[in-house]
Phi, psi and omega in degrees: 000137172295086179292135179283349168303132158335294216239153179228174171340065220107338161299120160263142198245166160235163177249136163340291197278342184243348192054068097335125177242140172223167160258150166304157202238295156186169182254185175187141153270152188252126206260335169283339163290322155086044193217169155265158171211123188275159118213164198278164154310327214265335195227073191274015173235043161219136157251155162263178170221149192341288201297336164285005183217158177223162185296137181284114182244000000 
């Protein structure tokens, strides 16, 4: 099966509300949520959801 999540392991991101740029740490789907949810190296007791990170462009 194919994941369909945005962003993967080892990626570097920016978070949204800060221009933060972090790397993913690791990912997961939450299945009751119907979402992915990350979290970084830099905040490893914070998850994000997709829609809070963007591609380090």
């Amino acid at each position: 099966m194919k994941n369909k999540n945005k962003f993967h392991s080892g990626e570097a991101v920016k978070i949204q509300l800060t221009n933060e740029l972090v790397t993913i740490n690791k990912w997961q789907y939450i299945n009751n949520m119907k979402k992915y949810s990350y979290t970084v190296n830099e905040h490893p007791s914070t998850f994000y959801f997709e829609e809070e990170l963007a591609k380090n462009d």
